[in-house]
RODO-2510 file (C-alpha; in nm, 4 decimals, decimal comma):
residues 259
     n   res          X          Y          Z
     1     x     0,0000     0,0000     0,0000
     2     x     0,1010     0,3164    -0,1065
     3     x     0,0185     0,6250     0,1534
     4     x    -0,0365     0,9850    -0,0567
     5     x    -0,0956     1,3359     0,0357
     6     x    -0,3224     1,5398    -0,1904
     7     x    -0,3245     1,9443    -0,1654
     8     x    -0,6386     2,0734    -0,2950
     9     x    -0,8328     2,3535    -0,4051
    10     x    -1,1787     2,4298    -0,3722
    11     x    -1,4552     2,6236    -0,3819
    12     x    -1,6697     2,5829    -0,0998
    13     x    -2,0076     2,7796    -0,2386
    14     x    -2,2412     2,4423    -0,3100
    15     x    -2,0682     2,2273    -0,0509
    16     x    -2,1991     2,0937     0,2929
    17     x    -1,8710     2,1177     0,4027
    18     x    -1,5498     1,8704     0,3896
    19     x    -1,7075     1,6070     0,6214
    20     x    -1,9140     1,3098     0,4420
    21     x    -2,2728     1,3223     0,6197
    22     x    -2,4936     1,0744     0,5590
    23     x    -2,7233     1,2745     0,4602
    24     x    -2,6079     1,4179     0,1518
    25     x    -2,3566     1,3924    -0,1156
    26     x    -2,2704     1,7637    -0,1718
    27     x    -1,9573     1,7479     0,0612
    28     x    -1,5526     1,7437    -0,0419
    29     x    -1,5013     1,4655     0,0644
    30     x    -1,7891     1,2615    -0,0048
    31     x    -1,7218     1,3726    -0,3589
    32     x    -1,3268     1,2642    -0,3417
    33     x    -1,3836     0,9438    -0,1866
    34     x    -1,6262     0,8492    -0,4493
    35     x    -1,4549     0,9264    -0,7203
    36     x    -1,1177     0,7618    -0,5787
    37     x    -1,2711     0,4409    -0,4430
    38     x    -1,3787     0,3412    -0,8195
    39     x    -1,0235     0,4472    -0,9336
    40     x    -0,8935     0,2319    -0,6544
    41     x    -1,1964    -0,0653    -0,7246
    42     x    -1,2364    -0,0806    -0,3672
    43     x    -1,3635     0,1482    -0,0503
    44     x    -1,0804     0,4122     0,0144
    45     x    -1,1322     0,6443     0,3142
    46     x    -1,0022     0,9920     0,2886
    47     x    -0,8253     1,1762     0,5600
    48     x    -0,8292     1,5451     0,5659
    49     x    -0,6548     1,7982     0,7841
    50     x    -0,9306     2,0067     0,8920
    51     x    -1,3546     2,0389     0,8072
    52     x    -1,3914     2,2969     0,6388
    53     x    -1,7714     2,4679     0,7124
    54     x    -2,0506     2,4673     0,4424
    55     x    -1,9480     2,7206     0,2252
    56     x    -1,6130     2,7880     0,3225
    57     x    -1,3262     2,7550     0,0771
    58     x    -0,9911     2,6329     0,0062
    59     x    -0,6481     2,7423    -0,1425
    60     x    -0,4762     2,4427     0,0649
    61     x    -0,6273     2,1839     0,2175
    62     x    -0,4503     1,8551     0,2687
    63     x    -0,5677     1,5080     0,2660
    64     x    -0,4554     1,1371     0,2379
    65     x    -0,5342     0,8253     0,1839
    66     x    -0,3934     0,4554     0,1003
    67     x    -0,3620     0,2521    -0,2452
    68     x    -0,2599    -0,0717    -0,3341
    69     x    -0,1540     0,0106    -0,7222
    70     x     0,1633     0,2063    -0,7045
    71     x     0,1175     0,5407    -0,9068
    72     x     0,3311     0,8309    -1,0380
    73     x     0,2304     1,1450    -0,8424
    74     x     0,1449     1,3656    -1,1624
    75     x    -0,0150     1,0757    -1,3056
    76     x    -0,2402     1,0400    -1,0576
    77     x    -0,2746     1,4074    -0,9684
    78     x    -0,4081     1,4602    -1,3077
    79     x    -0,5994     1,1552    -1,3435
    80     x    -0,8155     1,2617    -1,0343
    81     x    -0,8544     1,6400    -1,1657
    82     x    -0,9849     1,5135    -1,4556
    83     x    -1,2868     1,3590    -1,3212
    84     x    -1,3328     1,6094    -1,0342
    85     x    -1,5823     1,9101    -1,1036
    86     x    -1,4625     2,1922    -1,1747
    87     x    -1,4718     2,3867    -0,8894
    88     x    -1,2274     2,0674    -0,6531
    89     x    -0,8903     2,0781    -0,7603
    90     x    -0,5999     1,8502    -0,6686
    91     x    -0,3135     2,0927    -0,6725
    92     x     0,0008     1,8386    -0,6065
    93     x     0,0504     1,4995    -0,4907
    94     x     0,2935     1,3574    -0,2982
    95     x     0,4036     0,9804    -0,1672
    96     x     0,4339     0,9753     0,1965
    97     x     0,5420     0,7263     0,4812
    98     x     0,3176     0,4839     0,5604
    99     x     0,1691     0,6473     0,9006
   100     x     0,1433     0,9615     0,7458
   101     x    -0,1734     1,1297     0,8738
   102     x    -0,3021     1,4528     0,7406
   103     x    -0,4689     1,5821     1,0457
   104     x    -0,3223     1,4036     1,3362
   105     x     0,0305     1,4819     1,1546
   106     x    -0,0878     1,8707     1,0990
   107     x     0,1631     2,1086     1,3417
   108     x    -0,0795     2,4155     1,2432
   109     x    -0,2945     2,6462     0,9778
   110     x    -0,3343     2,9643     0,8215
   111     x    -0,6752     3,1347     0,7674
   112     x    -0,7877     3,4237     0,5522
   113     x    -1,1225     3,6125     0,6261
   114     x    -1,2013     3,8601     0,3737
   115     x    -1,4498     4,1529     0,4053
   116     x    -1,5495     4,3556     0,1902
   117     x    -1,5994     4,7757     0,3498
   118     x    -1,7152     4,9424     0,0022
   119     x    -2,0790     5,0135     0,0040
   120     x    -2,0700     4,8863    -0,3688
   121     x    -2,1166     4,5211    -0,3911
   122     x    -1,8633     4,3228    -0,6132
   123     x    -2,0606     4,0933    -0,7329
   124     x    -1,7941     3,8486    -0,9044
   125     x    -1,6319     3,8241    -0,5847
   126     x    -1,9902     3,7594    -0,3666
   127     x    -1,9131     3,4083    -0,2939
   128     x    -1,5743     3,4798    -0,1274
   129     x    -1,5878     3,8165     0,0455
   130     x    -1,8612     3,8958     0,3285
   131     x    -1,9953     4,2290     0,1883
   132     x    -1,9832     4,4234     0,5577
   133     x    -2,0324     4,7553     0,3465
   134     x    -1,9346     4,9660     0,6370
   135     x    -1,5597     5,1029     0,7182
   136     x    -1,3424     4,9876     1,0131
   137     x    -1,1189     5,0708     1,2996
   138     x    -0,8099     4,9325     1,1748
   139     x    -0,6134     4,9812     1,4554
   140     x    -0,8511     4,9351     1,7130
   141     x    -0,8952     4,5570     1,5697
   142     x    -0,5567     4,4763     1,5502
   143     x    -0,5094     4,5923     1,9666
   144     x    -0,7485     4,3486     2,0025
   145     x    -0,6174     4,0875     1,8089
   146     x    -0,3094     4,0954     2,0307
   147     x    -0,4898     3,9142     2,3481
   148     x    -0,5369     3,6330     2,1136
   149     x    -0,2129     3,5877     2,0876
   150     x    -0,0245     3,3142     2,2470
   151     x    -0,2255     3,0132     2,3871
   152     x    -0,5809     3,0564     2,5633
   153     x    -0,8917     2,8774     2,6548
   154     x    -1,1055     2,9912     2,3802
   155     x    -1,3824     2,8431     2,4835
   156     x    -1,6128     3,1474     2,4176
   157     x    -1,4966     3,1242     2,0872
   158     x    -1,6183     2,7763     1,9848
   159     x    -2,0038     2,6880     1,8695
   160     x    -1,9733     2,3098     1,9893
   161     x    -2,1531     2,3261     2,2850
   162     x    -2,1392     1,9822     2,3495
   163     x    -1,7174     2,0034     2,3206
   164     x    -1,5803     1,7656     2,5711
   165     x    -1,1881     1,7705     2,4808
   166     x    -1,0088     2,0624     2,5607
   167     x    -1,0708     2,4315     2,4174
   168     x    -0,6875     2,5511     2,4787
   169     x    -0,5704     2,6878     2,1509
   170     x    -0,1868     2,8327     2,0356
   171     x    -0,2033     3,1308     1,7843
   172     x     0,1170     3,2558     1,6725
   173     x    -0,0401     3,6014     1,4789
   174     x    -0,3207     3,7746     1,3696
   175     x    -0,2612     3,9774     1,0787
   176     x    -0,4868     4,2329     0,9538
   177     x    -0,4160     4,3954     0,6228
   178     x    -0,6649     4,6461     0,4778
   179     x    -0,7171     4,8513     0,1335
   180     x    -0,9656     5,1178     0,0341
   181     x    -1,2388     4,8485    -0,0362
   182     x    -1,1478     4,5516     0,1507
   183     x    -0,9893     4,3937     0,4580
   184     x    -0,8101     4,0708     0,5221
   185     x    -0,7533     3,8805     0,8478
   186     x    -0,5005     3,6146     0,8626
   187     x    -0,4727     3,4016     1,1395
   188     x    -0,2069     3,1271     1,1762
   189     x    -0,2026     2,9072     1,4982
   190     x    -0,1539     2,5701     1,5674
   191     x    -0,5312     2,4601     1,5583
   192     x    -0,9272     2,6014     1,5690
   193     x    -1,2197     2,5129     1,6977
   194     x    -1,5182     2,4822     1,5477
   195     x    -1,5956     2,8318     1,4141
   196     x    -1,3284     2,9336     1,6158
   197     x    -1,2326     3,1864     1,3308
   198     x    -1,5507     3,2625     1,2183
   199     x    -1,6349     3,3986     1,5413
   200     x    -1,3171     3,5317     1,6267
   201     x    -1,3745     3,7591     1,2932
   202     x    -1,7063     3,8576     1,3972
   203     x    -1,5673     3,9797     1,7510
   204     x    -1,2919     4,1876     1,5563
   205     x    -1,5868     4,3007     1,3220
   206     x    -1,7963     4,4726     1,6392
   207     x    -1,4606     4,6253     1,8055
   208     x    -1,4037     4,7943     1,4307
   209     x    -1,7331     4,9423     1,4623
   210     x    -1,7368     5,0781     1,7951
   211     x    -1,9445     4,8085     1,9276
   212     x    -1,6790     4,6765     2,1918
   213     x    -1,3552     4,8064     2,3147
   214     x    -1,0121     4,6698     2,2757
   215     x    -0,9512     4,5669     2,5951
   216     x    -1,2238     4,3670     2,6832
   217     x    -1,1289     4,0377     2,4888
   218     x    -0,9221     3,9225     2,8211
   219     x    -1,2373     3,9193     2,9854
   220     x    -1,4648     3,7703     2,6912
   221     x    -1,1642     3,4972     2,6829
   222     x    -1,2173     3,4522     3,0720
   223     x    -1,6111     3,4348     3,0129
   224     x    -1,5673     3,0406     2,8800
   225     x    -1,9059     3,1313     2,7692
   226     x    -2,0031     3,0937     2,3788
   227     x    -2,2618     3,4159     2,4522
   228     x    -1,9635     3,6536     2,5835
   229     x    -1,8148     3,6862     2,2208
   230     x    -1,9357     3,8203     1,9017
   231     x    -2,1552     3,7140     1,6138
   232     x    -1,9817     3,3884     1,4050
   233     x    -1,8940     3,6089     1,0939
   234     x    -2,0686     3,4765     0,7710
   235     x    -1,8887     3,1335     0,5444
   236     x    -1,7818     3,2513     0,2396
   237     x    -1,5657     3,5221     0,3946
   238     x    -1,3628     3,2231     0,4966
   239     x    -1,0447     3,0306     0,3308
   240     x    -0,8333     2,7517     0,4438
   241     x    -0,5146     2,8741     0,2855
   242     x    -0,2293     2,6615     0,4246
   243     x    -0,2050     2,3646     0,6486
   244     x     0,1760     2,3167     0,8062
   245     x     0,3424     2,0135     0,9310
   246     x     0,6376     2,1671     1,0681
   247     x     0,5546     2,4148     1,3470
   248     x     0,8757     2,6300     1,2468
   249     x     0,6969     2,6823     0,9057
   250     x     0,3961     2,8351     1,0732
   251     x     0,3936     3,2116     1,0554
   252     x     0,4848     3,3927     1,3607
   253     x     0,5564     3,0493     1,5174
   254     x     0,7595     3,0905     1,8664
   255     x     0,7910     2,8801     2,1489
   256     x     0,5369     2,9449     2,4874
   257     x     0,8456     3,0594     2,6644
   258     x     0,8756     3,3415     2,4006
   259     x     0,4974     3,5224     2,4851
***
């Protein structure tokens, strides 16, 4: 058996999500799995690093899985694409050890959230910007972005009520970058919770506009209440843009000892 790692691409718009639900077929990969078990002739489960949310999209998700028939990389990169729709793409594929495992393996991601300030829609970009339509207080976002940093319970953060492992989270940065019509938030840590960023975004989103002050994320953080934070910040804003499996390729990355 031969163990590879897929990085793909994809939009998110139409999608349930990455996880395969039982009770639909419009998820990543449910798709992926289908089409590679009848390349493989026999049931091949997928591994992916993260679950991406219904309508949330990807620039670099990773995934793996097993096959008996040993293939060229390109060969089988391209064989896949070609039967994918068009909006999955497998961007490279690579042979890994055996025990490779994309998500228990994974040392940290990167996250973009777009949002779009103009008050004039762009309507090519609607599926991948959240249209906020309202400017922002740069700066007073990014002083509030700094309590995030280092690691926290973030359980106020997290829409899983019924979460039973830990809620401790490391993130190495938040960087906020904005233009006249649009602002991006990257955040790179070692892992998220569910709608961890989402929600995180939407608590940046109300300091921006007035709606909270800087310095009370220590005590929404504190809280470890899901009500304490802000509104979870709309899908499509949302892109999985790099998943790391070295922690010293993580941006920002620094040990605890360096907070």
């Amino acid at each position: 058996m031969t163990n590879y790692k897929l990085t793909l691409a994809y939009d998110g718009s139409r999608y349930d999500g990455w996880q395969k639900q039982g009770n639909t077929d419009r998820t990543i990969q449910g798709r992926l799995e289908t089409l590679v078990s009848r390349l493989a002739g026999e049931p091949t489960e997928i591994h992916g690093a993260g679950r991406t949310d219904a309508g949330v999209h990807a620039r670099g998700q990773v995934c793996n899985f097993h096959l008996r028939k040993d293939w060229q990389e390109k060969t089988l990169r391209d064989t896949i694409n070609e039967y994918l729709p068009a909006d999955i793409a497998v961007l490279e594929v690579e042979k890994v050890p055996e025990r490779f495992h994309a998500r228990l393996w994974a040392a940290g991601k990167t996250y973009c959230y777009r949002i779009r300030t103009s008050r004039v829609k762009d309507v090519f970009e609607r599926n991948y910007v959240y249209q906020y339509g309202k400017p922002l207080d740069i700066q007073a976002m990014r002083k509030a972005a700094e309590y995030f940093i280092g690691e926290h319970d973030f359980k106020s953060f997290c829409s899983n009520k019924r979460m039973k492992k830990s809620t401790v989270r490391r993130l190495y940065g938040i960087e906020i970058e904005a233009d006249a019509d649009e602002v991006r938030i990257y955040f790179h840590g070692e892992g998220f919770l569910y709608n961890m960023v989402r929600i995180l975004t939407g608590t940046l989103l109300e300091v921006g506009a007035g709606a909270r002050r800087p310095d009370r994320m220590p005590e929404i953080l504190a809280a470890g209440d899901r009500l304490a934070a802000g509104t979870t910040a709309p899908p499509q804003g949302l892109t999985l843009c790099s998943v790391y499996y070295k922690k010293e390729e993580i941006p920002g990355y620094r040990t605890g000892d360096e907070y």
